[in-house]
N, C-alpha and C positions, 0 to 999 in steps of 0.2 A: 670134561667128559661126563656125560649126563648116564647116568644106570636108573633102566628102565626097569620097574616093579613086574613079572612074568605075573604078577597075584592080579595086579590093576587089568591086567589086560581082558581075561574070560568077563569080568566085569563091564569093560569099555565095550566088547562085543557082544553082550547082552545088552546093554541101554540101544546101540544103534538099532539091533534089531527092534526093538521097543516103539522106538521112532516113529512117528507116521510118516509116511513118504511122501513128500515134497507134491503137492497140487499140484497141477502143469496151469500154466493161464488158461482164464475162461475161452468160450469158441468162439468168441467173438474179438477177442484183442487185436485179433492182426485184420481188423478193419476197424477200429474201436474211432479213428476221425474220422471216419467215413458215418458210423453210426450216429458220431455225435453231431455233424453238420443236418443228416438227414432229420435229427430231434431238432433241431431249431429252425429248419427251414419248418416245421410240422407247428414248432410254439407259435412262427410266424405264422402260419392260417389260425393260429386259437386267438392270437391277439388282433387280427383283421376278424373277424367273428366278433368280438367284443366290439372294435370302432363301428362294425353294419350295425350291432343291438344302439349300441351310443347314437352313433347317426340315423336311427327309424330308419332301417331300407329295408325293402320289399321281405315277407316272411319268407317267400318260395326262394330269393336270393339265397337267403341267411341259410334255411335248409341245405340246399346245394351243397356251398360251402361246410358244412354239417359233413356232408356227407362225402366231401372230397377228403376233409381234414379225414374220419372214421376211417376210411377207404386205405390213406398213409399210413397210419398205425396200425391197421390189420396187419398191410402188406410190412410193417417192420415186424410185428409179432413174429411175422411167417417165416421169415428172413434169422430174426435171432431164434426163434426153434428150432431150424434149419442147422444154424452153425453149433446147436444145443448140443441136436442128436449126433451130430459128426464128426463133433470133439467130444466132449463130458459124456453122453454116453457110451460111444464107441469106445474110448481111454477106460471107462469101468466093466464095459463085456469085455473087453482082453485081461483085465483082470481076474475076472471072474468074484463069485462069492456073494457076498452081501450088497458089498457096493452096486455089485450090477444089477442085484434087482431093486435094491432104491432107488436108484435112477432111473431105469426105466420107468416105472412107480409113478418118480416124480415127474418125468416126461409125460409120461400118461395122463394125470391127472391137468399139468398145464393146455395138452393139447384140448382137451373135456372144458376148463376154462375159456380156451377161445374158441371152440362152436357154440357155446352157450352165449358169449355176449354178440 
């Protein structure tokens, strides 16, 4: 028979309170092979861009392809923003407080990075 300290315990429920509360996964996990098929089919146009430079072919080709590969990782940027703001944001406005305005913050500032490039 195990006796429990009644001392330990105000103790035990201040640490948990303490605690920071468990992260939920990023917004992107529950497509996370889906994201990472889409990056390697995307290396796959960086490393045919390399064999056009290797093989001398047409500049306006090579551009194209520039600009098809650009065009893919825009369109992932937009895509993981997307799941940014509709998990990791959304998760810290119900929380409310601090966190929620960092993140929007940090949302903000990411979105300002990809109209700039």
């Amino acid at each position: 028979m195990t006796v429990h300290s009644t001392e330990a315990l105000p103790a035990q429920e201040q640490l948990s309170q303490e605690l920071p509360k468990p992260t939920p996964p990023h917004g992107y996990t529950a497509r996370k092979d889906a994201h990472l098929k889409r990056l390697r089919r995307i290396e796959g146009q960086i490393r045919g861009l390399q064999r056009m430079i290797d093989e001398d072919q047409y500049c306006i080709d090579i551009l194209t392809q520039v600009s098809a590969a650009t065009s893919a990782l825009k369109s992932f940027s937009l895509e993981l923003l997307d799941e940014h703001l509709n998990h990791c944001v959304l998760h810290a406005a119900e929380h409310g407080g601090q966190e929620a305005v960092l993140k929007v913050q940090e949302a903000s500032a990411a979105v300002a990075r990809l109209v700039r490039s």
